[in-house]
C-alpha positions in Angstrom: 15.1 10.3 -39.4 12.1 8.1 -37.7 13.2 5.8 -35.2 16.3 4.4 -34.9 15.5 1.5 -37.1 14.5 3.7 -39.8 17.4 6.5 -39.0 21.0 5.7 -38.4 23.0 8.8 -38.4 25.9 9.4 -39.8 28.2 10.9 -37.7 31.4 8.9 -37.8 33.1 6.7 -40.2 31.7 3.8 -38.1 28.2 4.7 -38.6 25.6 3.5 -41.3 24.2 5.6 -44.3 21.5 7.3 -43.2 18.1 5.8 -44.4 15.7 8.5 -46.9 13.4 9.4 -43.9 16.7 11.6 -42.8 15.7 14.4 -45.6 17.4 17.9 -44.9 15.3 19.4 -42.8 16.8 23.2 -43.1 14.1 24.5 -44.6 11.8 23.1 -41.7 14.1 24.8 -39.0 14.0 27.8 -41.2 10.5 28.3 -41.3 9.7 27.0 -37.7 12.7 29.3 -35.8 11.0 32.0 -33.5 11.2 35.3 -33.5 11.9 37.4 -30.3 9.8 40.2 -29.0 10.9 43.3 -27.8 15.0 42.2 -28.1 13.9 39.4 -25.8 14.8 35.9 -26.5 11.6 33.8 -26.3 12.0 30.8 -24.3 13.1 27.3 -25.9 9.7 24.9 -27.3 9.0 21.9 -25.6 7.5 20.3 -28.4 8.5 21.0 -32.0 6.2 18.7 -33.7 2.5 17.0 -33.1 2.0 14.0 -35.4 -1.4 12.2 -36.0 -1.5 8.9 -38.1 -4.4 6.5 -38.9 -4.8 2.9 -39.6 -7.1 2.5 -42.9 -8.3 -0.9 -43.9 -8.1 0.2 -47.7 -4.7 2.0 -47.2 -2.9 0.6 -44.0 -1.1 3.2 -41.8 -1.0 6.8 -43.3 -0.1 10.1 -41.8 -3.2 12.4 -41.2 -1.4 15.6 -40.0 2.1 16.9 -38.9 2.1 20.3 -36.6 3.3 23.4 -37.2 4.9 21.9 -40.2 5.6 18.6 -42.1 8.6 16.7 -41.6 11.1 16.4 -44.3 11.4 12.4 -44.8 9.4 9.4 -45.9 5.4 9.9 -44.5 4.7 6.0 -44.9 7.3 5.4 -42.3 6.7 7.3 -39.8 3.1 6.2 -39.8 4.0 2.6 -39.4 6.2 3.8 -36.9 3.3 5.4 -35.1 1.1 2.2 -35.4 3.0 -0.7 -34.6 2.2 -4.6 -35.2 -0.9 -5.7 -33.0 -2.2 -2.5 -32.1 -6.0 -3.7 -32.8 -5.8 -5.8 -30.3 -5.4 -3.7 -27.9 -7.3 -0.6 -26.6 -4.5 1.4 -25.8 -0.3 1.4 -26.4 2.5 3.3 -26.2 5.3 3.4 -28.6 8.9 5.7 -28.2 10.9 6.5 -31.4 13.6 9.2 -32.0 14.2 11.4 -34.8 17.9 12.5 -36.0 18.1 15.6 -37.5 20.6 16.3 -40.4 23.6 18.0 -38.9 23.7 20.4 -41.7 20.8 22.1 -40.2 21.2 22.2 -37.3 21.9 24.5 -34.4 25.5 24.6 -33.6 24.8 26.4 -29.9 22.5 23.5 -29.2 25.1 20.5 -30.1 25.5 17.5 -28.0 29.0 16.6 -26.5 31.1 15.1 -29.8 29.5 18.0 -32.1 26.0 15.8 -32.6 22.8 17.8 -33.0 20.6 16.2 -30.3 18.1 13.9 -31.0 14.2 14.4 -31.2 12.7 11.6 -28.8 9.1 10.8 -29.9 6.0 9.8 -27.5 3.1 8.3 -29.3 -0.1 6.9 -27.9 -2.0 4.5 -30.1 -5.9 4.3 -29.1 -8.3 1.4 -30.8 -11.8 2.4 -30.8 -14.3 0.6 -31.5 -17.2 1.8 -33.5 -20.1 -0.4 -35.5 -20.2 2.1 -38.1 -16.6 1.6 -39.1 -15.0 -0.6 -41.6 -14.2 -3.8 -39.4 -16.1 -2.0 -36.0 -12.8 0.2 -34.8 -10.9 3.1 -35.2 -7.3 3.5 -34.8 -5.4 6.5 -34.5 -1.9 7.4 -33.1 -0.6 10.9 -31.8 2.6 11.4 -31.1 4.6 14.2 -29.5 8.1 15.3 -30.6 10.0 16.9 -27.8 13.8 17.7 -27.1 13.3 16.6 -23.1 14.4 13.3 -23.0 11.7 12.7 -20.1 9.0 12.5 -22.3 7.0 10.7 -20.3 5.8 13.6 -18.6 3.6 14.3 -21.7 1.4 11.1 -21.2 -1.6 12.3 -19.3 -1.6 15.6 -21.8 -1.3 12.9 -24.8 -4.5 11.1 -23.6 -6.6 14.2 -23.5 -5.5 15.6 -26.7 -6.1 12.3 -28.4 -9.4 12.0 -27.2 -10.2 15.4 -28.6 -9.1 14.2 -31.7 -11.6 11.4 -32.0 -14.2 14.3 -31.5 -12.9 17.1 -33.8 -10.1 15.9 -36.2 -8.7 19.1 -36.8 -5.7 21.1 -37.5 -7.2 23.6 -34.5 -6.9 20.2 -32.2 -3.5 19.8 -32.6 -2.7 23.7 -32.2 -4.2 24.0 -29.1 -2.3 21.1 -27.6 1.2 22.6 -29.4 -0.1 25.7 -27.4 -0.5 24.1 -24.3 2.2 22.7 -24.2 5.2 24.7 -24.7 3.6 27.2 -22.3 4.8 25.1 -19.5 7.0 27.0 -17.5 10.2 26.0 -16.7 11.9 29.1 -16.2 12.3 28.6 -12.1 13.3 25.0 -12.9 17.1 24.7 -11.1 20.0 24.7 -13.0 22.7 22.2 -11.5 26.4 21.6 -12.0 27.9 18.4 -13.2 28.4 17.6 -9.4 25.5 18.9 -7.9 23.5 16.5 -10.3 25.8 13.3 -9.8 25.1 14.0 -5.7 21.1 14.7 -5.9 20.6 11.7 -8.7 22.5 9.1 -5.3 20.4 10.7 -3.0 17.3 9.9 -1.4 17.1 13.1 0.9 13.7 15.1 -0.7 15.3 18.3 0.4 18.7 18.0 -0.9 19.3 20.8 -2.8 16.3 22.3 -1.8 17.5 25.7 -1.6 18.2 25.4 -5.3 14.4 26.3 -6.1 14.2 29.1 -3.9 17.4 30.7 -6.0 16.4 30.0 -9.4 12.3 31.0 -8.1 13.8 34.5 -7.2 15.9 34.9 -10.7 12.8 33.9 -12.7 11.0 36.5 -14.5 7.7 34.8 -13.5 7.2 35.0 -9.6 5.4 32.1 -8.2 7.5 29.3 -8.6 8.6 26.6 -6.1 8.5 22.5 -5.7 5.2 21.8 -4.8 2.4 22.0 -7.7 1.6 25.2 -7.9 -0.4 24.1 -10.7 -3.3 23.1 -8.4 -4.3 26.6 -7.3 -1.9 27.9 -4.6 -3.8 28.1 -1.3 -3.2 26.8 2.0 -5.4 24.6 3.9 -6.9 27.5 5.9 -7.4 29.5 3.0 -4.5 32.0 3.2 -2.6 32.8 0.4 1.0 31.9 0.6 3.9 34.3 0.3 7.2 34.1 -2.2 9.8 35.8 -0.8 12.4 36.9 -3.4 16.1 37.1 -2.1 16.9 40.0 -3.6 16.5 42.7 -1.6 14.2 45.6 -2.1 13.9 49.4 -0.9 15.7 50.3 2.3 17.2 46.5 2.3 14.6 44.5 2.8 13.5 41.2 1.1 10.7 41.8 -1.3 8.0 39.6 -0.4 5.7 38.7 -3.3 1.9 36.7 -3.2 2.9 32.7 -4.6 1.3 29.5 -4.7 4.2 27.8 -2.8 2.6 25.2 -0.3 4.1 22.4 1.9 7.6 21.4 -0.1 8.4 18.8 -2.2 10.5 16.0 -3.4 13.2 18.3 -4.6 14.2 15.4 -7.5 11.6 17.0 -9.0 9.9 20.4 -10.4 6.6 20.5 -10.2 5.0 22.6 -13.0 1.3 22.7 -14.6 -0.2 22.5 -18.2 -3.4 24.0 -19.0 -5.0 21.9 -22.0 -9.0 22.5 -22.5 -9.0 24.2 -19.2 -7.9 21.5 -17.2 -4.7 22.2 -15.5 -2.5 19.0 -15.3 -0.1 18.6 -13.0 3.6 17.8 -14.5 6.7 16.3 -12.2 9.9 17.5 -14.3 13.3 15.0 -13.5 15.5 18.2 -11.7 18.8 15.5 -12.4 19.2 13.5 -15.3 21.8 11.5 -15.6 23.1 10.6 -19.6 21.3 7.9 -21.2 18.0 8.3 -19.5 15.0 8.1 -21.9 11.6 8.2 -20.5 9.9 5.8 -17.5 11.7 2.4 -17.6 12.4 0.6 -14.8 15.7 -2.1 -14.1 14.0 -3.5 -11.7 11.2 -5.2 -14.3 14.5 -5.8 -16.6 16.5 -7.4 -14.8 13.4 -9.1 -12.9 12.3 -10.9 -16.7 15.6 -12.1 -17.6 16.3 -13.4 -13.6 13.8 -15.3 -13.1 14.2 -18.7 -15.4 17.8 -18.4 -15.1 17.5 -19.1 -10.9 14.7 -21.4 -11.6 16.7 -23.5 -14.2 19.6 -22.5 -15.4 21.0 -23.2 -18.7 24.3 -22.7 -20.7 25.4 -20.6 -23.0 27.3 -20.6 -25.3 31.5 -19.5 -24.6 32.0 -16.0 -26.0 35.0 -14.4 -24.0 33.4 -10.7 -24.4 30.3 -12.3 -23.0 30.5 -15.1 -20.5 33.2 -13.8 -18.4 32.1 -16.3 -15.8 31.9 -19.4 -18.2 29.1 -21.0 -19.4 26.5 -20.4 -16.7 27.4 -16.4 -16.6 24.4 -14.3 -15.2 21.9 -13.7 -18.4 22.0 -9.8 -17.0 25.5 -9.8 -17.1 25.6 -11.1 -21.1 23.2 -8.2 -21.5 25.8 -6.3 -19.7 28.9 -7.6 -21.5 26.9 -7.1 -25.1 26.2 -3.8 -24.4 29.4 -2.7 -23.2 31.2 -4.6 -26.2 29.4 -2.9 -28.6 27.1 -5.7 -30.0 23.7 -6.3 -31.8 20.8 -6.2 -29.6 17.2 -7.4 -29.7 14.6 -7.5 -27.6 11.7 -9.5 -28.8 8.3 -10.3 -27.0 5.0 -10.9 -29.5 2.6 -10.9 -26.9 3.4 -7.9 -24.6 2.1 -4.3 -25.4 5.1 -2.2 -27.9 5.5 0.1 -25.3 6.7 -2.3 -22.7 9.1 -4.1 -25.3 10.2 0.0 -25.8 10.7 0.1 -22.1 13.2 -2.7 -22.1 15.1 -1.5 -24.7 15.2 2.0 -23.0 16.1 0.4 -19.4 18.9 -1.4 -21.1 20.1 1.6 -22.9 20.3 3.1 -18.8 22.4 -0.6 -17.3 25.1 -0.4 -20.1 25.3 3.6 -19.2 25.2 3.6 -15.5 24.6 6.9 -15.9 28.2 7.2 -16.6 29.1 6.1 -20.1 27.1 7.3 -23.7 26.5 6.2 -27.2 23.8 3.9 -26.5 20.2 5.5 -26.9 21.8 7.1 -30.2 22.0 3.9 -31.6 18.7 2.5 -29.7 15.6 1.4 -31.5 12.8 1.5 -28.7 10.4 0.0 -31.2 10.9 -1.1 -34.8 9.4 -3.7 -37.4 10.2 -5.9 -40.1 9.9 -3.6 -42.9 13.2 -1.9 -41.6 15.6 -4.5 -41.3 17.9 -3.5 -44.2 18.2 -0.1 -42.4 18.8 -1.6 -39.3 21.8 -4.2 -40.5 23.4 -0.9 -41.4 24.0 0.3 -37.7 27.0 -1.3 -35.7 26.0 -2.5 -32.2 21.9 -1.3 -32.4 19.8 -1.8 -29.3 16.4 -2.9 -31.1 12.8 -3.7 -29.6 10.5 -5.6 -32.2 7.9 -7.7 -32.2 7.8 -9.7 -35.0 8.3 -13.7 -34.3 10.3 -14.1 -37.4 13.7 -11.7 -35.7 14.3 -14.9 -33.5 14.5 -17.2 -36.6 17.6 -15.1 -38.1 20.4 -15.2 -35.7 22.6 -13.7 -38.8 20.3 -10.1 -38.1 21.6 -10.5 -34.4 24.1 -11.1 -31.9 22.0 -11.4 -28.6 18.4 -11.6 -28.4 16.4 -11.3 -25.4 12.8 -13.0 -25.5 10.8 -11.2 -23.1 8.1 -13.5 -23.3 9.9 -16.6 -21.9 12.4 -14.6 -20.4 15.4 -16.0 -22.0 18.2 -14.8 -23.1 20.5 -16.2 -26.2 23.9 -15.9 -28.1 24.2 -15.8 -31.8 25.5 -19.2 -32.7 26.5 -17.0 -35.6 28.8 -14.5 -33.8 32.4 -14.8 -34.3 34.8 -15.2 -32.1 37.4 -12.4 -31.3 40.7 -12.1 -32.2 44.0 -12.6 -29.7 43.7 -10.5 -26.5 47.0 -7.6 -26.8 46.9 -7.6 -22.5 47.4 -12.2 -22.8 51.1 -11.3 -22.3 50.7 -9.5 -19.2 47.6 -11.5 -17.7 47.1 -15.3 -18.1 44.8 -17.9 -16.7 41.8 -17.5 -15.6 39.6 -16.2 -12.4 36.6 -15.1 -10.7 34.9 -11.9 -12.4 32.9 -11.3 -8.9 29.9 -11.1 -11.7 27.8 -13.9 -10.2 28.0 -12.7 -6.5 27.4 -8.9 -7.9 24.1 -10.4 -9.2 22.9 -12.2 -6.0 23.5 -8.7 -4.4 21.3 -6.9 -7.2 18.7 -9.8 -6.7 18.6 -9.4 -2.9 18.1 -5.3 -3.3 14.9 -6.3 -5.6 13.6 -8.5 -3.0 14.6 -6.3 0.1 12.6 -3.5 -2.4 15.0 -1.9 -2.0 13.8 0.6 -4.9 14.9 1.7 -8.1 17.2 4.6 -6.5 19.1 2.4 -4.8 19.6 -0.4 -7.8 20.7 2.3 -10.5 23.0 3.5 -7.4 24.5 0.3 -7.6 25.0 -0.5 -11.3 26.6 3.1 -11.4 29.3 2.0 -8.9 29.6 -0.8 -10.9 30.0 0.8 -14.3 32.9 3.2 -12.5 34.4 0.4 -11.2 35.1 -1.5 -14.7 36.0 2.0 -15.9 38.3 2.3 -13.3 39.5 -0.9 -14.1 40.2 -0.5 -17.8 42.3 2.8 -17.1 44.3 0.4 -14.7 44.3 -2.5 -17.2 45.5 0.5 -20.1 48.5 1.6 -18.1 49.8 -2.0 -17.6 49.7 -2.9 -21.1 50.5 0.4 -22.7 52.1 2.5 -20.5 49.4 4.9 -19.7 45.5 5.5 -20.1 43.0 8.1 -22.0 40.9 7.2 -19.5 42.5 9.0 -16.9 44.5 12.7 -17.1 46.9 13.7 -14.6 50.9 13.7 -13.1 50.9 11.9 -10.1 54.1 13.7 -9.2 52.0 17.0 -8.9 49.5 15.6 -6.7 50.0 16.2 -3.0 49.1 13.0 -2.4 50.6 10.1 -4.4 47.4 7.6 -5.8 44.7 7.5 -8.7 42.2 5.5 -9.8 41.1 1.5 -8.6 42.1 1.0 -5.3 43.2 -2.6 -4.7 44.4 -4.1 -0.9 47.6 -5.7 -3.1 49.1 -6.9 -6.4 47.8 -10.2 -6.6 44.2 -9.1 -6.0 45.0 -6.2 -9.0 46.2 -9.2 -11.5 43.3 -11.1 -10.8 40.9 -8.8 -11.4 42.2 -7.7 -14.3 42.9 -11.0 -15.7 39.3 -11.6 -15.1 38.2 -8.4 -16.9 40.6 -8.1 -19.4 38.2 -10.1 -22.7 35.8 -7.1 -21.7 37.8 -4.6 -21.1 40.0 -5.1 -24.5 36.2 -5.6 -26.1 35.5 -2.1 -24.6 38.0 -0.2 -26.0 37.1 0.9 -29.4 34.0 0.8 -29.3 31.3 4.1 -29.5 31.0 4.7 -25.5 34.6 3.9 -24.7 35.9 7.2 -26.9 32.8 9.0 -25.6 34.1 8.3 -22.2 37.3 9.6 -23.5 35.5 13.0 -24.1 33.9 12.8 -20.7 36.9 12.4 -18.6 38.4 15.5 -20.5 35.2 17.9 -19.9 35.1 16.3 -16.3 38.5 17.2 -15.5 38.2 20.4 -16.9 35.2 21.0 -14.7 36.5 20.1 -11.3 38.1 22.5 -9.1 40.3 20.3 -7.2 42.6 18.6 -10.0 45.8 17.6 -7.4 44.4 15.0 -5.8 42.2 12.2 -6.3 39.3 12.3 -4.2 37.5 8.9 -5.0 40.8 7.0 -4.9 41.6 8.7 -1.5 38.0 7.8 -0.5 38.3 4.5 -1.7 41.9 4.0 0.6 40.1 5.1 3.8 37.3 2.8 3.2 38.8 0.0 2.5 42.5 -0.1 2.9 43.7 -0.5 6.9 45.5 2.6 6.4 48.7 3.4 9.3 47.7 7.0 11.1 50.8 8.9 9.3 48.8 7.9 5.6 45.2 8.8 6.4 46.7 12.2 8.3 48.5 13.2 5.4 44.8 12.5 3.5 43.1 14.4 6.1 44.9 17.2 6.3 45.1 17.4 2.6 41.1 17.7 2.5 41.3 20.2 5.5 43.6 22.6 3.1 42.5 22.2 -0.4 38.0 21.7 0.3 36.8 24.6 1.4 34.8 25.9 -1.3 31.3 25.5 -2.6 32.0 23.6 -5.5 35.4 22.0 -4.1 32.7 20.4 -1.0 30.3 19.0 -4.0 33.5 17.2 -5.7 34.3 15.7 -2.0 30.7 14.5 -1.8 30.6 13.2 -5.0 33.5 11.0 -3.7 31.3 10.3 -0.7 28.0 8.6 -1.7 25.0 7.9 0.5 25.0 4.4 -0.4 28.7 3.7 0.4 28.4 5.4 4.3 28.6 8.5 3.1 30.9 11.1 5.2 31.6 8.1 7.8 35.4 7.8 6.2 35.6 11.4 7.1 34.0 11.0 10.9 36.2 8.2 11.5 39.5 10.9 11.2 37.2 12.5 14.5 39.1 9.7 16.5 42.7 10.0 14.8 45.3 9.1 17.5 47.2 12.5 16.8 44.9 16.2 17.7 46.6 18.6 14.9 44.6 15.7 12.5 41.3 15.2 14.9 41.0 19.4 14.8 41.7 19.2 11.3 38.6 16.9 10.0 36.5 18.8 12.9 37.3 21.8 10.3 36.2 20.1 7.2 33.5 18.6 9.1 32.4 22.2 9.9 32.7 23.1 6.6 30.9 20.7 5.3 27.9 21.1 7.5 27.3 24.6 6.6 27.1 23.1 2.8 23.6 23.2 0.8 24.0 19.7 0.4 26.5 18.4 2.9 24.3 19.7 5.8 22.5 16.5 5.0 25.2 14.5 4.7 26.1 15.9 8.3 23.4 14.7 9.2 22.9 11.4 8.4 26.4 10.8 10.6 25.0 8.6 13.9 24.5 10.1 17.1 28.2 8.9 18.2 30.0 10.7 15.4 27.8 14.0 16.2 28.7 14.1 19.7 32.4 13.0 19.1 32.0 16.4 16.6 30.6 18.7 19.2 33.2 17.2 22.2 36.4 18.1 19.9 35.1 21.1 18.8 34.7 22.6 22.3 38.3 20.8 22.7 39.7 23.0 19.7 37.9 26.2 21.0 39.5 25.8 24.6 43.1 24.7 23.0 42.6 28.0 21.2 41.7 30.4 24.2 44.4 28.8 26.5 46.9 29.4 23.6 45.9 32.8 22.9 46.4 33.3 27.1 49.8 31.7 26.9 50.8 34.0 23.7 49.1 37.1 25.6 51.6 36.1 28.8 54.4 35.8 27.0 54.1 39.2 25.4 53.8 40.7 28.5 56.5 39.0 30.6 58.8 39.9 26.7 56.9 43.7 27.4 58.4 43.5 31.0 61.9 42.8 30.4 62.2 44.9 27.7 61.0 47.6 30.4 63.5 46.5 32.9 66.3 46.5 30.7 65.4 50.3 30.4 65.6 51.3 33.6 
C-alpha cells in the first residue's frame, strides 16, 4: 500500500484493514522476478520501482509513469502522496512514504523477523519550476524511487539528476536509464556482519573498526576492485600509480594473488563506498555498513530533540497527568512524553504547516529511531513519514501510528490523536481526550511514588547537544537507555509474575549466579521500579514489547556464550564495590569460557566505548591475588589480537598498557622458573630412582 497513512497492513488481529491501495500485487512480482543466467543467481535490485507524478491545474496530482511495471493499488493516491500540501511554494522537497506489499505474494525467503514481507521505503523529490508558458507560470513534477534499503537516502543526488532529465525528455527511456543505473551499483564486496559485530561498529567511533572486514568480503567478491575508499572516482594515487588489491587467497606455488584495484587511502569503515554511473557521471554513494532496526533514511535526534527542548527550558508549562506519560508529574520532559507515547503504544502526530514535508518526514522518522534505541521494533511499520487529510479514515484504523502531516486542521481534532507535536512552536501536547488507564496489576507489589531519573537523564542529553557531542554519541546514549527500561521490565515481570519473556535462562546453570539490572540494593530496585512500573505495565502488550519477545529468543539463540551474563557481570564490576573473591570468580570465568572469535565480540558488546570500554577488565590487572592478575592478562591478550578488540586495547591509557606488559613478563618468568623447578625435581626423582638401583 502507499504510505503508511494510506496502507496499514494487516498482519495481526491488532492491526487495521488494509486500505484499497494494498491490491495483490502477485501478478507484479510475477512479471518483474528475474531470470538467472548461466545457473547463476543475478544479484538482488536496488530499486524495484521508479514513479513520476504531476501536478495539473485542470486535474490536480496524477501519476504520469510507473517503471518497469505499474503498481497494483489506487493511482490517485499515490500521486497525492508524491505531491504533498504546499509544494508550489517551494522550489524543491522531499517526501518518504512506504509501500506494504500483500503477504500473499510475497517472498517467503525474504520475510522479516515475525513472518512480515519487508516493506518498500519510498524517496520522492518534488521540483516546482517555473515556466511563463505554463498554466499559472510553473511546473511540478515528483519522482520517486522505491527501494528495499532502508537507507534511502543514498539515492538523493542520483534522484536530482534523473529528475532534471525528466523536465527535458519525459520519457519512459528517462526512467529506464535511471532503473539501469541504479541497480548496477555494486554491492557485492559490501561486509556482511554478525548481530554482534554490528551492535559493536554502530557504538563505535574508531574509522577502522572492522576494517579488515572489507578486505575479506573484497577478496570473496566476484568483482575485484573493491575496498572503503570511493573507488568510484577513478582509482589512482596521487603520483599516478595504480594501486594494487591483493586477494587473500592464495595463488600458484602459495602466494597471494595480487590483482590491479582502485583502493586508495582507507576510509570510514561505517561505511561502503560505492559509485553509480547515471548519464556518465559517476556519483559517489556512502552505503551504512551497520544498521541498527528502525533506522529509515537521514534524520537526526539531535534536531528532534533540539525543537521540542527548547520552549520547554525557556518556559515551561504543564501537562496534563497521564501515568503512561508524565512519569515525572506534571512538568515531565516533553522528550520523555514523546518517549513514554511511543513506548506505550499511542497515536502520534507531528504537525508543522510551515516547514518543508521532508523535514516534518524527518521528525517522524527520528522518532520512529528514540522509541527503538536501535533495540526494540514495530515502530516504522506503523510510521506515516508524510500523510494528508484525505487519509484520515485510513489512518484512525491503525493502533498507535507515528503520523507527519501538515494540515492545520489535525491540531483542531484531539479525538484523531493522542499526542501531537507542533514543530512549528515547538510544543508538545496530550489529548485532553485520552483515557486514562486501568488499575496497575504490579500496585500490590510497588506503592507510592518516586523519582524516574527522567528529568536528570534529559539534562545529560541536553549537555551532549551542547558539548556537540555528535549524533554517535546521543543515539549511544538513548540505546543504553532503552536496555535499561528493558532490563527493568524483565526485573519488574519476575516480581509480579514469577518470571519474565523478556529474559531466557536457569540461573542455576550459570557459572556465575546473576542476570539482568544490576542494582547496589533492594531499596534502590523498589524504587526504580515503583517509578517505572505505569510504563512498564503500558509496555507490555503492546506491538514492540512481543517483538522484543522474538528478539531476545533469536538473540539468545545467536550467542555463543549462553552460561553467564556478560552485561550483568559487566554491569557488577562497574558499578558494584565488588569484595576480590566475587570479581575473581568473574574474572576467571571470562578467562575460561572467551576465547573465541565470536565469544570476544559478545564480551565487547558488554563493553561499550562510551561506558570505559575494557577499563572493568584492566582494573582485574591490579587484583590483590596473581592466579586472577595472570588470568585477565590472558583475556587481555586475547582480546588484543581481536579484529575489533585490538582497538579496544587500545584505547586502555598508558597506565593500564604498561601494568599489561609488566605482568605479562611476570607470567612469562613465573612460567620459566616453574618449568626449572619441575625440570629439577625430575631429575633429583631420576636420581634416586638410580640410587635405589645400585
Amino acid at each position: 500500500m502507499a504510505d503508511a497513512s494510506s496502507n496499514s497492513i494487516s498482519e495481526s488481529s491488532t492491526t487495521a484493514t488494509a486500505s484499497n491501495v494494498v491490491a495483490s500485487r502477485s501478478s507484479v512480482v510475477s512479471s518483474h522476478s528475474q531470470t538467472t543466467v548461466s545457473g547463476i543467481a543475478p544479484a538482488p535490485r536496488h530499486v524495484d520501482y521508479i514513479l513520476v507524478a504531476e501536478f495539473s491545474i485542470d486535474k490536480g496530482s496524477i501519476m504520469e509513469h510507473q517503471y518497469p511495471v505499474q503498481i497494483s493499488g489506487d493511482e490517485n493516491m499515490l500521486a497525492e502522496l508524491m505531491l504533498p500540501d504546499g509544494t508550489h511554494t517551494r522550489d524543491q522537497d522531499w517526501t518518504i512514504f512506504f509501500l506494504h506489499k500483500d503477504p500473499s505474494s510475497a517472498d517467503t525467503d525474504n520475510l522479516e523477523p515475525g513472518g512480515q514481507p519487508p516493506l518498500i521505503y519510498v524517496l520522492n523529490l518534488v521540483i516546482t519550476k517555473h515556466d511563463k508558458e505554463a498554466k499559472r507560470g510553473a511546473r511540478v513534477k515528483a519522482m520517486a524511487i522505491c527501494t528495499r534499503h532502508s537507507f534511502l537516502h543514498i539515492y538523493k543526488p542520483i534522484l536530482l539528476l534523473a529528475l532534471e532529465e525528466y523536465f527535458k525528455y519525459p520519457t519512459s527511456e528517462t526512467l529506464e536509464g535511471l532503473y539501469e543505473a541504479v541497480n548496477s551499483m555494486d554491492l557485492s564486496a559490501m561486509p556482511k556482519l554478525s548481530i554482534f559485530e554490528k551492535q559493536i561498529l554502530a557504538a563505535s567511533d574508531n574509522k577502522d573498526m572492522f576494517a579488515e572486514k572489507f578486505d575479506e568480503a573484497a577478496a570473496m567478491s566476484p568483482i575485484v576492485g573493491h575496498g572503503r575508499s570511493p573507488s568510484a572516482l577513478g582509482g589512482v594515487m596521487g603520483d599516478g600509480s595504480q594501486p594494487t588489491f591483493t586477494n587473500l587467497a592464495a595463488g600458484p606455488g602459495g602466494r597471494p594473488i595480487v590483482f590491479p584495484s582502485k583502493i586508495s587511502l582507507p576510509r570510514d569503515s561505517h561505511e561502503f563506498e560505492t559509485k553509480v554511473v547515471y548519464k556518465s557521471i559517476p556519483v559517489p554513494i556512502r552505503v551504512p555498513v551497520a544498521i541498527l532496526p528502525e533506522t529509515v533514511g537521514d534524520f537526526s535526534l539531535i534536531q528532534l530533540i533540539t525543537t521540542f527542548s527548547a520552549p520547554h527550558v525557556q518556559n515551561p508549562q504543564p501537562f496534563a497527568l497521564h501515568p503512561h506519560l508524565t512519569t515525572n508529574g506534571p512538568y515531565t520532559h516533553p522528550i520523555i512524553v514523546l518517549m513514554n507515547g511511543l513506548l506505550t503504544q499511542k497515536r502520534i502526530v507531528f504537525l508543522s504547516h510551515d516547514r518543508p514535508s521532508g523535514e516534518v518526514a524527518n521528525h517522524v522518522l527520528a522518532a520512529c529511531a528514540l522509541g527503538s534505541g536501535g533495540t526494540l521494533r514495530g515502530f516504522t511499520r506503523f510510521a506515516f513519514p508524510y500523510t494528508d487529510l484525505s487519509k484520515i479514515d485510513e489512518l484512525l484504523q491503525v493502533p498507535g501510528f507515528i503520523a507527519g502531516v501538515k494540515n492545520p486542521a489535525f491540531a483542531h481534532h484531539p479525538s484523531w490523536w493522542d499526542i501531537l507535536c507542533n514543530i512549528d512552536t515547538g510544543r508538545i501536547k496530550i489529548s485532553p481526550e485520552l483515557q486514562q488507564p486501568g488499575p496497575f496489576e504490579g500496585a500490590s507489589y510497588f506503592s507510592g511514588t518516586a523519582d524516574t531519573g527522567d528529568n536528570a537523564f534529559m539534562e545529560e542529553i541536553i549537555h551532549c547537544i551542547s558539548g556537540r557531542f555528535g549524533e554517535k554519541a546521543l543515539r549511544a546514549r538513548w540505546r543504553d537507555w532503552i536496555m535499561r527500561f528493558t532490563q527493568m521490565a524483565a526485573a519488574f515481570e519476575e516480581q509480579v509474575y514469577g518470571a519474565s519473556a523478556l529474559w531466557i535462562g536457569q540461573e542455576e546453570n550459570h557459572v556465575i549466579r546473576g542476570h539482568g539490572f544490576v542494582w547496589p540494593d533492594e531499596q534502590a530496585k523498589n524504587r526504580d521500579l515503583t517509578a517505572n512500573m505505569p510504563r512498564i505495565e503500558g509496555w507490555r502488550g503492546t506491538r514492540s514489547y512481543h517483538a522484543y519477545v522474538q528478539d531476545v529468543h533469536t538473540f539468545y539463540r545467536e550467542k555463543p556464550i549462553k552460561i553467564i551474563d556478560l552485561h550483568h557481570q559487566m554491569d557488577r564490576l562497574r558499578s558494584l564495590k565488588l569484595g576480590n573473591e566475587e570479581s575473581g570468580k568473574i574474572y576467571q570465568a571470562l578467562r575460561q569460557y572467551v576465547t573465541t572469535y565470536e565469544e570476544i565480540n559478545q564480551l565487547l558488546c558488554a563493553l561499550p566505548e562510551n561506558q570505559g570500554g575494557l577499563f572493568p577488565l584492566a582494573v582485574g590487572l591490579f587484583h590483590p591475588t596473581q592466579k586472577t592478575r595472570f588470568a585477565v592478562v590472558e583475556l587481555l591478550e586475547h582480546i588484543k589480537e581481536h579484529m575489533a578488540g585490538k582497538h579496544f586495547f587500545n584505547s586502555l591509557n598508558q597506565f593500564m598498557k604498561l601494568a599489561f606488559v609488566r605482568l605479562q613478563n611476570e607470567k612469562k618468568n613465573t612460567a620459566v622458573e616453574s618449568s626449572v623447578i619441575a625440570n629439577g625435581l625430575n631429575v633429583g626423582v631420576a636420581a634416586l630412582n638410580l640410587g635405589g638401583q645400585k
